[in-house]
N, C-alpha and C positions, 0 to 999 in steps of 0.2 A: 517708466517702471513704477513710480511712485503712483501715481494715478489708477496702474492697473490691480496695485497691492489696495487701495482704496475699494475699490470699486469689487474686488473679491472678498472683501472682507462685508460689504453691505449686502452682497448674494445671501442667501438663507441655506440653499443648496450647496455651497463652498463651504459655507460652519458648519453643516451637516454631513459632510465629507472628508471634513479634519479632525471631525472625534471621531471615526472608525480608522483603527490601527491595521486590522488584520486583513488581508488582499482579499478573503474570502468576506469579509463581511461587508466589504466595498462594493462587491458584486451583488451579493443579496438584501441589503440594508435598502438602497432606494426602493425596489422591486418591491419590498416590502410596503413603505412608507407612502410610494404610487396606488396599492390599493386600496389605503384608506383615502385616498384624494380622489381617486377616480367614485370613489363610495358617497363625496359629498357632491360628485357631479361639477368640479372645475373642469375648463376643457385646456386644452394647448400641450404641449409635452411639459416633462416631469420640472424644468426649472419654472416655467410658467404657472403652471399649478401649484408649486412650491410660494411663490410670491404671491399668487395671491390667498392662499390660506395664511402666510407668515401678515400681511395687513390684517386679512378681517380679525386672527385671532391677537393681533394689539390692541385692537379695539374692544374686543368683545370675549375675556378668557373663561367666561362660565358658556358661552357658544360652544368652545373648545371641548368644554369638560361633556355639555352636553349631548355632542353629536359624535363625539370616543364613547360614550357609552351605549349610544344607539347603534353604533359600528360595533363594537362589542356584543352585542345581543345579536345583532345581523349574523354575527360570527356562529355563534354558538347556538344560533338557527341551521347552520350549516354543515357543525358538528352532529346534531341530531339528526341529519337529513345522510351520514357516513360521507359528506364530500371531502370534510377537512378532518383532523385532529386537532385534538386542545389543544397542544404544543405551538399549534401554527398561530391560535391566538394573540400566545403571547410573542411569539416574532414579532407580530406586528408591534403591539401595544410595546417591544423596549426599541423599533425603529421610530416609530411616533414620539416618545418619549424624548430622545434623544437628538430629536430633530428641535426639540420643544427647548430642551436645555441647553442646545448648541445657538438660540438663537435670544434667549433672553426672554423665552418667556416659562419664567419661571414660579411663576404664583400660583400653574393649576396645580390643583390638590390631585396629585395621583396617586396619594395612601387612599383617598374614594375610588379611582376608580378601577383603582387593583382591587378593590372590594367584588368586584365581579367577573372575574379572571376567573376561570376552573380550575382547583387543584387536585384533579386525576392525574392519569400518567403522562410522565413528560416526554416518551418517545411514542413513535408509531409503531407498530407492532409487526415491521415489514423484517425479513429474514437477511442472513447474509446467501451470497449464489451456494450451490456444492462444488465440489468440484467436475462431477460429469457435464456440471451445466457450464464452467468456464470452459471445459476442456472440448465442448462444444461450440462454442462461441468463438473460439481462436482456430477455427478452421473456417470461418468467414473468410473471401475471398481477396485480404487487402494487407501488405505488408504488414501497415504501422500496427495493425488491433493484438495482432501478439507481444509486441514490445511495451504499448500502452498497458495491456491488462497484469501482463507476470508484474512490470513495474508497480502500479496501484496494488493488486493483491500480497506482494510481498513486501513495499514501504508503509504501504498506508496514506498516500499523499491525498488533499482531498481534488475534484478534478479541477480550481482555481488554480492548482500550483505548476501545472502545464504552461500558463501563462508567463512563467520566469524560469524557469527550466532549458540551459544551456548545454552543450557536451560538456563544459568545463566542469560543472554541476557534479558528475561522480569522478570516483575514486577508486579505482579497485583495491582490495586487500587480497594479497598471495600467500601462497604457504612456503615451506622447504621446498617443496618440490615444483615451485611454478605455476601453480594450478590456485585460480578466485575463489578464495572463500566465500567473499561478501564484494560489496562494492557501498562506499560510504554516497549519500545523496544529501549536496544542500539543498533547503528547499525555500522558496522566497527569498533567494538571493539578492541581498542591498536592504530589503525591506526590514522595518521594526520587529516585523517577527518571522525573522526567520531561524531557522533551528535545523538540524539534522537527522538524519534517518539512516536508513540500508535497505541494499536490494540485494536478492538472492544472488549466487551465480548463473541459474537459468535464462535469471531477469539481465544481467548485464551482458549474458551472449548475447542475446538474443537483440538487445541495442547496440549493442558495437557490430552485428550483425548487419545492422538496418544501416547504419553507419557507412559502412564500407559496402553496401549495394548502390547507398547515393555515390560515393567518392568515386565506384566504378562505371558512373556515367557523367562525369565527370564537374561533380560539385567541390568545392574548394572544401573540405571539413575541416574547419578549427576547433580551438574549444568555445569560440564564440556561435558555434553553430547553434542554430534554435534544434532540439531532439526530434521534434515532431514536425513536419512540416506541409504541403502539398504532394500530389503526387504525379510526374509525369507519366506521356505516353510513353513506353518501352516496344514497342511493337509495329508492323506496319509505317513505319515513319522512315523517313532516309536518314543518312550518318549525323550529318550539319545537326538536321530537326532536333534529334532524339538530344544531341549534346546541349543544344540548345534550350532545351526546357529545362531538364536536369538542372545548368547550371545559375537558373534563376530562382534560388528559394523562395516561397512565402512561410512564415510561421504558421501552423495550425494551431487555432486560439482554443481554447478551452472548451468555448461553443460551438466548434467544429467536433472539437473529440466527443464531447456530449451527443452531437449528431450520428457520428460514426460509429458510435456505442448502440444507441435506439438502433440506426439501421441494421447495424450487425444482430441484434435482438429479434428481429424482426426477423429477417430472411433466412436465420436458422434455427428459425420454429421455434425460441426459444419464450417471446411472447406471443401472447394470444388475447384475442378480444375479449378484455372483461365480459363476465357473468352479470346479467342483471340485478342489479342492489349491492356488484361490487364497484368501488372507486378506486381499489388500489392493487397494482402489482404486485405480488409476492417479498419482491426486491428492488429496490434502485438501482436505475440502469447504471449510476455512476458508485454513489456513497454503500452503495451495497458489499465494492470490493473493499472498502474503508472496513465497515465491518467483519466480512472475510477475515482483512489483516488481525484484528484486534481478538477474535475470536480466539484462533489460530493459535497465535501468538503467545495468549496469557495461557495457552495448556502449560508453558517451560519455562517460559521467561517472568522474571519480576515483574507485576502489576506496575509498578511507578516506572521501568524502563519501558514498557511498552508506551503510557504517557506520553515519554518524553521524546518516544519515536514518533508517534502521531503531532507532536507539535500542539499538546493541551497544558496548559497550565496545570501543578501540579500542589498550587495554593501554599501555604506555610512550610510545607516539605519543600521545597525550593531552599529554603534557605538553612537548614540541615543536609539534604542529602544532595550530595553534588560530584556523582560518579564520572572519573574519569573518561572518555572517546570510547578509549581502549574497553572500559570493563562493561561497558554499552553494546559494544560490540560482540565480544565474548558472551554476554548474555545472550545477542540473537542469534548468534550461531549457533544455539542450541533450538532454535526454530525453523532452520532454513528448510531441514526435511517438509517438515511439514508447511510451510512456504512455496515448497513447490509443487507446481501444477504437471505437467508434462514432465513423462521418464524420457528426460533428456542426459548432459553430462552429467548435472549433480550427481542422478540417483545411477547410473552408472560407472561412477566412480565411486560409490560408495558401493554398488555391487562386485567392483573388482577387486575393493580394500576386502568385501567380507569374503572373498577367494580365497585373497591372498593369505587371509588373517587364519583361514580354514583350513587353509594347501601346508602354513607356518603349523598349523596345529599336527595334520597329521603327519608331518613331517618327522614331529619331536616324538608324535606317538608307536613310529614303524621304528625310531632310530629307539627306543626305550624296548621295542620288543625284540629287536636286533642283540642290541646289548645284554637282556636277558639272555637268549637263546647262549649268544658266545659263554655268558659264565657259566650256563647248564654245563654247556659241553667241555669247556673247563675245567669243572669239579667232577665231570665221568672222566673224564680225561686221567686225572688225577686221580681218581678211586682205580682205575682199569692198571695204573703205573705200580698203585701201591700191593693190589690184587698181583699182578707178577712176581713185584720182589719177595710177597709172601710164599709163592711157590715154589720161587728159585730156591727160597731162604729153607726151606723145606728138603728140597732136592739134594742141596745141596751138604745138608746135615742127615741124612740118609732115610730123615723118617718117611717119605714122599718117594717112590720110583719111579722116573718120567715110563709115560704113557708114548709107547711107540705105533704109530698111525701104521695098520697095515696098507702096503704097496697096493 
C-alpha cells in the first residue's frame, strides 16, 4: 500500500487530479490539458504525454512559457477563424496552469503569459432551449429523455451529476392535502462538493414513474438504485427473457445521457446542419437546460438562492447569508410554474385550485345577492303590514269606509 501511495504521488496526472475538487471539473480539466499536449505533438495517451511534458518542462521552464504562448496564439487563430470562443482559451491556459502548480513547477511567470489571454466576453453567446423546443424533444421515442429533461430544466444540475445520482438522492415535499410540492435533489452525493437543489412536481412524477416501469419488469428498486440506467427489450421476447434483462441494471453514465440528448436533437428535427461560417448551435445540447433553469428561475426567486441551487459558489456572501432548507425551498416554489414544461399534474392542479377558488367566489357572490333579495322583500313585507294597519286604523275610526268588491 505504501508503495502504491509512492508511486501516485510521483505520477504528474495523480497531483493533477487532486487539485480539481469538483466532479465536473474532473471530467473536463484533463480534456482540456490533453489539447494543449496533443498541440505540442507528445504521442501515447493522456498519463504518457503527461510525463513526458512534466520531464522536459524540469528541465527546460522558459520551453514551457514558450510554447503556452504559441498555443495561445494558435488559439486565438481559431477564435478568429469563429471555431472556438475566448472563454475556451482560457479553460485551457487555468487546466495547464494547474497541472503546472500541482506538480512543482512553479517558477513559470504566468503574470506573462496571462498577458496574452483575451479579455472580451466570458461566455459564448449560445441560448437557453424554449419551451416548444423541450416540449418537442421529450416526445422522442425513449422512456428516460423525459425524466432526464423535466429533472435538468427544473434543478439545474449540470449533466456530470448523473454520474452520482441515486433513487435515495430525492425527497419529496407534501402538502395538507397529500399532493408534491417539490421534491428536494442531493447532488454529488459523498463528494466535496456537494450541495442541493429541487425538482418540480412534473419532474418527480415523471421519475418515480420511470421507477416503477423498471420495478414492474421486475428490477429490485432501492434507494441505491442508479435513476438512470439501460434499457431492456419489452417486446417480442418470451416471459424468462424480458425478466431477465430488466433485472440486470447498468448505470447510464453521463456520456450516455449526452449521447441520448444529441440523438434525441437530432431525429426530432430539432438540430440541423450548420450554415456555412456557422460553428455553433443555437444551444447546448446538455448545459443549455442549466441555463433554461437559471433563466427561469431568477423571474421570482432570489438571485443568490438560485446560486445556491445550481451548486456555485456564492464568494463572501457565504459567510453572511446562510438561508435555512426550508426558506430555499419556499423561494422555489414560487418558480415551479414556470419550471414546468408539460400541462401535466402541476398545472392541473392548479387549474382545479383556480375553479375551485372561482366556484368559492361565486358562491359567496349568489349567497350576498340572495341575502339582498330576502331583506328587499323583508322591508316590503313590512311596508305592505304597516300599509294595513294604516287602513284598518282608519276604518276603524270611521274616517275610511271599507270598499265592498262587487259580486
Amino acid at each position: 500500500m505504501q508503495i502504491e501511495r509512492e508511486r501516485s504521488s510521483r505520477d504528474p496526472m495523480a497531483r493533477f487530479m487532486y487539485g480539481l475538487k469538483a466532479p465536473e471539473s474532473r471530467r473536463q480539466y484533463p480534456q482540456r490539458f490533453k489539447m494543449f499536449l496533443d498541440y505540442l505533438g507528445l504521442q501515447g495517451q493522456l498519463n504518457e504525454q503527461a510525463k513526458q511534458f512534466h520531464q522536459r518542462a524540469k528541465e527546460d521552464l522558459e520551453w514551457v512559457e514558450e510554447v503556452f504562448m504559441d498555443f495561445i496564439c494558435f488559439q486565438l487563430d481559431r477564435v478568429k477563424r469563429g471555431e472556438i470562443t475566448e472563454s475556451t482559451i482560457k479553460n485551457y491556459y487555468k487546466a495547464t496552469k494547474l497541472f503546472c502548480e500541482m506538480n512543482d513547477l512553479s517558477s513559470i511567470n504566468w503574470k506573462r503569459i496571462r498577458k496574452g489571454l483575451p479579455n472580451g466576453r466570458q461566455a459564448s453567446n449560445d441560448r437557453a432551449p424554449t419551451v416548444e423546443e423541450i416540449q418537442k424533444l421529450i416526445e422522442y421515442p425513449d422512456r428516460r429523455i423525459r425524466p432526464i429533461i423535466y429533472t435538468m430544466t427544473s434543478s439545474g444540475i449540470r449533466l456530470g451529476a448523473w454520474d452520482f445520482i441515486k433513487w435515495k438522492h430525492f425527497k419529496p415535499f407534501v402538502d395538507d392535502q397529500g399532493e408534491v410540492m417539490a421534491a428536494r435533489l442531493v447532488v454529488y452525493a459523498g463528494d466535496r462538493e456537494e450541495y442541493y437543489t429541487f425538482v418540480t412536481p412534473e419532474a418527480y412524477h415523471t421519475l418515480k414513474d420511470w421507477m416503477d416501469f423498471r420495478a414492474s419488469y421486475g428490477e429490485d428498486i432501492t434507494g441505491e438504485s442508479w435513476v438512470m440506467r439501460d434499457i431492456w427489450q419489452t417486446t417480442n421476447v418470451d416471459y424468462g427473457a424480458k425478466w431477465g434483462l430488466a433485472t440486470a441494471p447498468k448505470q447510464l453514465k453521463s456520456s450516455g445521457i449526452k449521447r441520448l440528448l444529441e440523438r434525441a436533437l437530432w431525429e426530432q428535427g430539432i438540430r440541423q446542419p450548420l450554415k456555412s461560417g456557422v460553428r455553433r448551435h443555437e444551444w447546448k445540447s446538455a448545459h443549455g437546460f442549466r441555463k433554461y433553469y437559471k433563466t427561469h428561475a431568477e423571474q421570482v426567486m432570489k438571485p443568490i438562492n438560485v446560486e445556491i441551487t445550481m451548486g456555485h459558489g456564492i464568494g463572501v456572501s457565504a459567510s453572511y447569508y446562510r438561508p435555512s432548507e426550508k426558506e430555499v425551498l419556499n423561494d422555489y416554489l414560487k418558480a415551479v410554474d414556470l419550471l414546468t414544461i408539460g400541462s401535466d399534474r402541476t398545472i392541473l392542479k392548479k387549474q382545479v385550485q383556480q375553479l375551485e377558488e372561482k366556484s368559492k367566489d361565486n358562491e359567496y357572490i349568489i349567497r350576498g345577492k340572495i341575502l339582498e333579495k330576502e331583506e328587499q322583500i323583508q322591508l316590503l313585507t313590512r311596508k305592505q303590514e304597516r300599509f294595513e294597519q294604516l287602513i284598518q286604523s282608519l276604518i276603524d275610526s270611521g274616517q275610511l269606509k271599507p270598499t265592498i268588491n262587487a259580486q
